[in-house]
Residue frames as a rotation matrix with the C-alpha (Angstrom) as fourth column:
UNK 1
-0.752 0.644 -0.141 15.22
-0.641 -0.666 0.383 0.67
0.153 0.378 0.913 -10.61
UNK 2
-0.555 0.792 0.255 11.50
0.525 0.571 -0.632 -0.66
-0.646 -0.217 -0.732 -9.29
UNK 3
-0.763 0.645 0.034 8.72
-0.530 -0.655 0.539 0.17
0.369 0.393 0.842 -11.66
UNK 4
-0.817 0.530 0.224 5.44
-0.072 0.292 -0.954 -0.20
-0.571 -0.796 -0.201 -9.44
UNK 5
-0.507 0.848 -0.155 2.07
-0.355 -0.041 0.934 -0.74
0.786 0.528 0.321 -11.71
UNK 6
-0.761 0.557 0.334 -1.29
-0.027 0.487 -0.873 -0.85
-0.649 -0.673 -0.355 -8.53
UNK 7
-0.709 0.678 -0.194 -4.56
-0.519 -0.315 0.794 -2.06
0.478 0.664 0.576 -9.48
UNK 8
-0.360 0.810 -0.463 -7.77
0.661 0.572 0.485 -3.66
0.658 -0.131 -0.742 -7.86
UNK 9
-0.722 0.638 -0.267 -9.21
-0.438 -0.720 -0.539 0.00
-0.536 -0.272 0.799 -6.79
UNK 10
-0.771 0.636 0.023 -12.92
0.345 0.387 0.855 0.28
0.535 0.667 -0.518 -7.38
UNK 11
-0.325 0.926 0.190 -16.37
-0.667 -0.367 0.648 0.66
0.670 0.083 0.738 -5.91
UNK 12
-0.287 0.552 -0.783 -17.71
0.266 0.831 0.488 -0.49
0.920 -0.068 -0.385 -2.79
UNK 13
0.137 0.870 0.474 -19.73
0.032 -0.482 0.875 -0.32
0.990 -0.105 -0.093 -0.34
UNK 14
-0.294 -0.293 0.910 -19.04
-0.955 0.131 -0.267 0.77
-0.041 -0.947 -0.318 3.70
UNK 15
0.386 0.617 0.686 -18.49
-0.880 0.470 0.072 -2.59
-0.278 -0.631 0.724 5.27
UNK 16
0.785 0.015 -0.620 -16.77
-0.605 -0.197 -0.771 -3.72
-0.134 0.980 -0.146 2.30
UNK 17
0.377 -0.874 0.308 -13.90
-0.015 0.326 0.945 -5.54
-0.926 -0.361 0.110 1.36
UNK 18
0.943 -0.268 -0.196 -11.05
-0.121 0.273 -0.954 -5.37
0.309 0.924 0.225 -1.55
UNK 19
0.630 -0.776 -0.043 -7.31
0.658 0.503 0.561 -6.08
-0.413 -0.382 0.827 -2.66
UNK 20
0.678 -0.382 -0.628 -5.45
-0.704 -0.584 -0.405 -3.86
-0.212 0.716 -0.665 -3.82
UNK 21
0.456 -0.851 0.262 -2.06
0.826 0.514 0.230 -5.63
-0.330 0.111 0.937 -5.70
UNK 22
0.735 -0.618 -0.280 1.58
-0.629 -0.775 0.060 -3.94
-0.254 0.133 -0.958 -6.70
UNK 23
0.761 -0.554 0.337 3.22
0.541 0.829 0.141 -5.37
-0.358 0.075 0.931 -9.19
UNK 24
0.474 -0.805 -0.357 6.78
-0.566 -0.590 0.576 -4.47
-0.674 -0.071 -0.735 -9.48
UNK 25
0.864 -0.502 0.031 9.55
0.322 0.503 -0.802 -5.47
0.387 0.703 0.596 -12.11
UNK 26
-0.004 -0.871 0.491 13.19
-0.699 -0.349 -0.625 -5.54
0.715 -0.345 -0.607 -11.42
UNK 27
0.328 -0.137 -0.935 14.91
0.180 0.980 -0.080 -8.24
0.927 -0.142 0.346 -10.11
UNK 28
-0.868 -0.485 0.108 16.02
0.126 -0.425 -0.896 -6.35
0.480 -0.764 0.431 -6.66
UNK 29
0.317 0.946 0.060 11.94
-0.011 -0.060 0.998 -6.90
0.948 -0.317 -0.008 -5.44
UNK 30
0.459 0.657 -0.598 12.65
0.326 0.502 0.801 -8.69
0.826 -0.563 0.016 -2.68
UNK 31
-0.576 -0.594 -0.561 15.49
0.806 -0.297 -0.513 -6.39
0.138 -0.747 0.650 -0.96
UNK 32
-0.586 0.504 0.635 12.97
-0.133 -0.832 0.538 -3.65
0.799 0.231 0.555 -0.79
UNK 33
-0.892 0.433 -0.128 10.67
0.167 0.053 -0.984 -2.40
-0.419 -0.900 -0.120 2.03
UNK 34
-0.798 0.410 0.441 7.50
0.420 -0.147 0.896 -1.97
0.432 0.900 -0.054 0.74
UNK 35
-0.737 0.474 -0.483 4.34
0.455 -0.181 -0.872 0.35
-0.500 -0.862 -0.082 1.43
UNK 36
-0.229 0.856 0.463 1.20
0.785 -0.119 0.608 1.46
0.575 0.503 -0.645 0.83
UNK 37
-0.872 0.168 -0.459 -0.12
0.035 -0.915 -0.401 5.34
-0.488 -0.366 0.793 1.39
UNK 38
0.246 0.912 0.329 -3.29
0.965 -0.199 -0.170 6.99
-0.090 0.360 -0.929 0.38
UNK 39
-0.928 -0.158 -0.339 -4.40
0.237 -0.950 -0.206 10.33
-0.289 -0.271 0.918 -0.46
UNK 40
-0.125 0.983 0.136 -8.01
0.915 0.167 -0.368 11.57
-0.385 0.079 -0.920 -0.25
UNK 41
-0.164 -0.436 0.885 -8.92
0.660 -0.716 -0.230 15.02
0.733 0.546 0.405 -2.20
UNK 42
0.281 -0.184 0.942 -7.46
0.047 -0.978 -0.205 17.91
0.959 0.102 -0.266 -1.27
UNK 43
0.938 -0.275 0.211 -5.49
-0.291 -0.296 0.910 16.38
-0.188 -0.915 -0.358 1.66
UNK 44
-0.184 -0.974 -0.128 -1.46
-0.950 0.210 -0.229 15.36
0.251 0.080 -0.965 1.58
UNK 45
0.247 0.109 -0.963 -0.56
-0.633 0.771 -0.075 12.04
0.734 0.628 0.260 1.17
UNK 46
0.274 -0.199 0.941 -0.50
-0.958 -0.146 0.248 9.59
0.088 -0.969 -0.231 4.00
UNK 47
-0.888 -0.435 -0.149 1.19
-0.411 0.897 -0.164 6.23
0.205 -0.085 -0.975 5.26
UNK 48
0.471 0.882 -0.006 -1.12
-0.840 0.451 0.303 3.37
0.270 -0.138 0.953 5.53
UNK 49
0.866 -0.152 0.476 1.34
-0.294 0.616 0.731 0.25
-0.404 -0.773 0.489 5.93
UNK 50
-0.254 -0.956 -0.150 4.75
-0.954 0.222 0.201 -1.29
-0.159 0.194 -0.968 5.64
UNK 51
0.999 0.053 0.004 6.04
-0.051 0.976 -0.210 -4.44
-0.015 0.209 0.978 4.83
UNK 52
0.199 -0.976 -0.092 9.58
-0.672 -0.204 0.712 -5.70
-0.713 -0.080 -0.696 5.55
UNK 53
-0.260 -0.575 -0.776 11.87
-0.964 0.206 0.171 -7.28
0.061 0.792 -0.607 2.62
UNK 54
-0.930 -0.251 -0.269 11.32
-0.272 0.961 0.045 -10.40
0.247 0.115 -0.962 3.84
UNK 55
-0.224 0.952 -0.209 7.51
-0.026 0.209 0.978 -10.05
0.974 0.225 -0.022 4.97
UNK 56
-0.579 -0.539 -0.611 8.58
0.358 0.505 -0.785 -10.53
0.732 -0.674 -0.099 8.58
UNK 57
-0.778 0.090 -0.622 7.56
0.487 -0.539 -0.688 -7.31
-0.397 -0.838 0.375 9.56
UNK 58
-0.048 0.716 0.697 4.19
0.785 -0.404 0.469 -4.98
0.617 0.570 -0.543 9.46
UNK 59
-0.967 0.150 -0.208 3.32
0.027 -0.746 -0.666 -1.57
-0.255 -0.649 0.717 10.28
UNK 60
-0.274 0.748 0.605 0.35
0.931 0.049 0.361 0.16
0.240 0.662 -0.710 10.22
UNK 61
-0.784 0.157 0.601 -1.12
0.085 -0.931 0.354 3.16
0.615 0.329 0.717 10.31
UNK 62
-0.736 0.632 0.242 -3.87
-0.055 0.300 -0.952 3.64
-0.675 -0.714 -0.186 13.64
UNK 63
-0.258 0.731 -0.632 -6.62
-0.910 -0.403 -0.096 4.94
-0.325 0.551 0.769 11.08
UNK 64
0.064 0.122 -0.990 -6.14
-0.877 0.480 0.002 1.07
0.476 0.868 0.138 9.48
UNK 65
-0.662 -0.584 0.469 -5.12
-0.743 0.590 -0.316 -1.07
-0.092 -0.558 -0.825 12.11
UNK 66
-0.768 0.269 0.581 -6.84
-0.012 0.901 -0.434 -4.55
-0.640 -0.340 -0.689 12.41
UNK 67
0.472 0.805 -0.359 -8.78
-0.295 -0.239 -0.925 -3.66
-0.831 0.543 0.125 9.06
UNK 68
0.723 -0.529 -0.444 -5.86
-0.575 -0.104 -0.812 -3.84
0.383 0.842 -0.379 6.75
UNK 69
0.679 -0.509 0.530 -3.55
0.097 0.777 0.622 -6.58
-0.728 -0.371 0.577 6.21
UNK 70
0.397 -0.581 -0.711 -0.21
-0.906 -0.372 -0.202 -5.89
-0.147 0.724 -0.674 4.17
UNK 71
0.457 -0.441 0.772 1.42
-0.112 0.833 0.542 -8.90
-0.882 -0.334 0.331 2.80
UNK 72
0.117 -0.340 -0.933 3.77
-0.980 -0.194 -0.052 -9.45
-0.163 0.920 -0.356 -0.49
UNK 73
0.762 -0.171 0.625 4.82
0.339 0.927 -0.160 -12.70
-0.552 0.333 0.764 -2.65
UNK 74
-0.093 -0.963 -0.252 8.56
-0.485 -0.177 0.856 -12.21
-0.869 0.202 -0.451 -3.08
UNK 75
-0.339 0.114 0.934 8.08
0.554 0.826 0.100 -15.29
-0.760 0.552 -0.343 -6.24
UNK 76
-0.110 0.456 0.883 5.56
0.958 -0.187 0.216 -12.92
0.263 0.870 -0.416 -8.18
UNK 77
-0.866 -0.403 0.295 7.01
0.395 -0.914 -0.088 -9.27
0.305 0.040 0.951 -7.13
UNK 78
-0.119 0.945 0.304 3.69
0.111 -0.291 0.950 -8.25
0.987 0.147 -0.070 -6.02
UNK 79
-0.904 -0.389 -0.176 2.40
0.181 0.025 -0.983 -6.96
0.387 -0.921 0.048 -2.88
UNK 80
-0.729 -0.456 0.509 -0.43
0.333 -0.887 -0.319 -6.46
0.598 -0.063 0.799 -1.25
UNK 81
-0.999 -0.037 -0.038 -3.06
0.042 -0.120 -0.992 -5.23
0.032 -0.992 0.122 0.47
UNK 82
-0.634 0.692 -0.345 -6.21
0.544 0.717 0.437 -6.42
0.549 0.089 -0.831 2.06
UNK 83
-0.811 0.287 0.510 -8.69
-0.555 -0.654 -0.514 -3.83
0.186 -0.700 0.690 3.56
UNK 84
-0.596 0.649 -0.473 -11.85
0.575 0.756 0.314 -5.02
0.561 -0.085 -0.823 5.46
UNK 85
0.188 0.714 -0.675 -14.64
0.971 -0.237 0.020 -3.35
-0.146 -0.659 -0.738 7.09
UNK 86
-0.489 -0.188 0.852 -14.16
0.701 -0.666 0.255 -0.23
0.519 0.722 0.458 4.53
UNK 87
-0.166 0.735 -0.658 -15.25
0.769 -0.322 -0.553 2.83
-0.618 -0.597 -0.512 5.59
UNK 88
0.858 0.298 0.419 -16.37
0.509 -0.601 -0.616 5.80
0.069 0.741 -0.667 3.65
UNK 89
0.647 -0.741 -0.177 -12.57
-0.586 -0.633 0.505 7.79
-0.487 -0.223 -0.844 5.08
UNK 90
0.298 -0.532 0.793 -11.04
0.502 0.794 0.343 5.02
-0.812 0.296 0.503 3.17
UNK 91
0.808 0.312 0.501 -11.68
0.558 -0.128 -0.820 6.98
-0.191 0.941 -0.278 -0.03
UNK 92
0.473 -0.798 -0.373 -8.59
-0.455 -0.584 0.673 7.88
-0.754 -0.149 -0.639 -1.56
UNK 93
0.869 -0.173 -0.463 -6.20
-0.430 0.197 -0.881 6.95
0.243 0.965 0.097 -4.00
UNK 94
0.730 -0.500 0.466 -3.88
-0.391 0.253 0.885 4.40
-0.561 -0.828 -0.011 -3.13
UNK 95
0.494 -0.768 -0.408 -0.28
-0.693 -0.065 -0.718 4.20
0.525 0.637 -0.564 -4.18
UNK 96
0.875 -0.447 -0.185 2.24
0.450 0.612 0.650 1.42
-0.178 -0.652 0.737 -3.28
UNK 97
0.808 -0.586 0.061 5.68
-0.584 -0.810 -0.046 2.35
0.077 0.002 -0.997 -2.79
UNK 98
0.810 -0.395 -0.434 9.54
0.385 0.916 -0.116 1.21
0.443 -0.073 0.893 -2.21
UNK 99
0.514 -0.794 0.325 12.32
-0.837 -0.547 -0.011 2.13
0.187 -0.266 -0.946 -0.39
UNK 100
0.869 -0.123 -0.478 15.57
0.030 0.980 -0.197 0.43
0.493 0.157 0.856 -0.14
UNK 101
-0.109 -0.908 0.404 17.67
-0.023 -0.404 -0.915 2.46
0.994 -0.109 0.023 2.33
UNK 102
-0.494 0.057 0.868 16.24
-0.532 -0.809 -0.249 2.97
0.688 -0.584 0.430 5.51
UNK 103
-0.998 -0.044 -0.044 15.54
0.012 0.569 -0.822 1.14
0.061 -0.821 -0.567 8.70
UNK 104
-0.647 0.687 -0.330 12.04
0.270 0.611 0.744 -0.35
0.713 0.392 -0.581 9.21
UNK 105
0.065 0.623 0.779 9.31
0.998 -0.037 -0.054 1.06
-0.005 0.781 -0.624 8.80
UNK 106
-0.846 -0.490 -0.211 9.99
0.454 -0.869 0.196 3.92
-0.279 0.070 0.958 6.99
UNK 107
0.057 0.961 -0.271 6.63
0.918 -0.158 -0.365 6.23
-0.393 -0.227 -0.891 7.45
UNK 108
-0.190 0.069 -0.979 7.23
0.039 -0.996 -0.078 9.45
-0.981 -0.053 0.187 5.44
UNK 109
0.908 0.386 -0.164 6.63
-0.185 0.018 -0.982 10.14
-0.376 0.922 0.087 1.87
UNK 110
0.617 -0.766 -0.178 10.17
-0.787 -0.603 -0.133 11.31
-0.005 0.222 -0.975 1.60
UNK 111
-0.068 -0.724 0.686 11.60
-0.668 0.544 0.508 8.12
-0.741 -0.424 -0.520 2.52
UNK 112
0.010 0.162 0.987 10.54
0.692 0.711 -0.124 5.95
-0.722 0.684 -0.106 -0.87
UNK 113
-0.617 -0.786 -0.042 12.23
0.030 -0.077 0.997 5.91
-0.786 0.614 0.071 -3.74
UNK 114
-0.951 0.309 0.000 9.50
0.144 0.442 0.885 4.26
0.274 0.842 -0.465 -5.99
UNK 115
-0.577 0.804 0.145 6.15
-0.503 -0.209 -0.839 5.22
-0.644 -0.557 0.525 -6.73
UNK 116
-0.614 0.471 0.633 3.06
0.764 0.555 0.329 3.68
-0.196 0.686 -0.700 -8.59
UNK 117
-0.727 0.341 0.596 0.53
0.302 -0.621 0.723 5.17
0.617 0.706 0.348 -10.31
UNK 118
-0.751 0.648 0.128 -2.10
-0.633 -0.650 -0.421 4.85
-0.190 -0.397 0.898 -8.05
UNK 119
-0.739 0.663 -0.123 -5.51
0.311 0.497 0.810 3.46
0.598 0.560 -0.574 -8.13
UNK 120
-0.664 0.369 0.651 -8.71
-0.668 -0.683 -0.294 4.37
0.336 -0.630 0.700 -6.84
UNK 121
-0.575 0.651 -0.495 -10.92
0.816 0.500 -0.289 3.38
0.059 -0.570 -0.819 -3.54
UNK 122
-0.421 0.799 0.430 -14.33
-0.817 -0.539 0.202 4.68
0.393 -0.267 0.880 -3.06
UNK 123
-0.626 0.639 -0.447 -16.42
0.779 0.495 -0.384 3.14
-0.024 -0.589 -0.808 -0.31
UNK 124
-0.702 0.418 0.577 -19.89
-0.345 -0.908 0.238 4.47
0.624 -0.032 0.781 -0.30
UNK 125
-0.808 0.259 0.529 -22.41
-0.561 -0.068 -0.825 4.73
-0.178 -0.964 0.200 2.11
């Protein structure tokens, strides 16, 4: 069992920059793939990036590429992610996730086990 708790959503402006973190509990952190989706309203939830068990590996999402940097600290359960050069399509609520079954990088909703609550990005113009 992973319980997932995100937080450093907020307010800011296109151009922008925040972190989000994901801190997890459970001592099985670091065998875990880990990722980060969004959903903006009133569309289905989408991938945004991976992270293999050991950090090794990243995915991303095109929409994020070279804007967003996933990274995790196996030491202090916690993962996460760095967005830069926000844009207003950023907006969304952003959830981290876990999966521990499934070959790297696992890009569907369906494919993680663990969710967080959530937190919210708003980039405004």
């Amino acid at each position: 069992q992973v319980q997932l708790v995100e937080s450093g959503g907020g307010l800011v402006q296109a151009g922008g920059s925040l972190r989000l973190s994901c801190a997890a509990s459970g001592r099985t952190f670091s065998s875990y793939t880990m990722a980060w989706f969004r959903q903006a309203a009133g569309k289905e939830r989408e991938f945004v990036a991976a992270i293999s068990w050991s950090g090794g590996r990243t995915y991303y999402a095109d929409s994020v590429k070279g804007r967003f940097t996933v990274s995790r600290a196996n030491a202090r359960n916690t993962v996460y992610l760095h967005m830069n050069s926000l844009k207003e399509e950023d907006t969304a609520v952003y959830y981290c996730a876990a999966d521990g079954r499934l070959p790297f990088p696992p890009v569907t909703v369906e494919a993680y086990d663990y969710w967080g609550q959530g937190t919210q990005v708003t980039v405004s113009s």
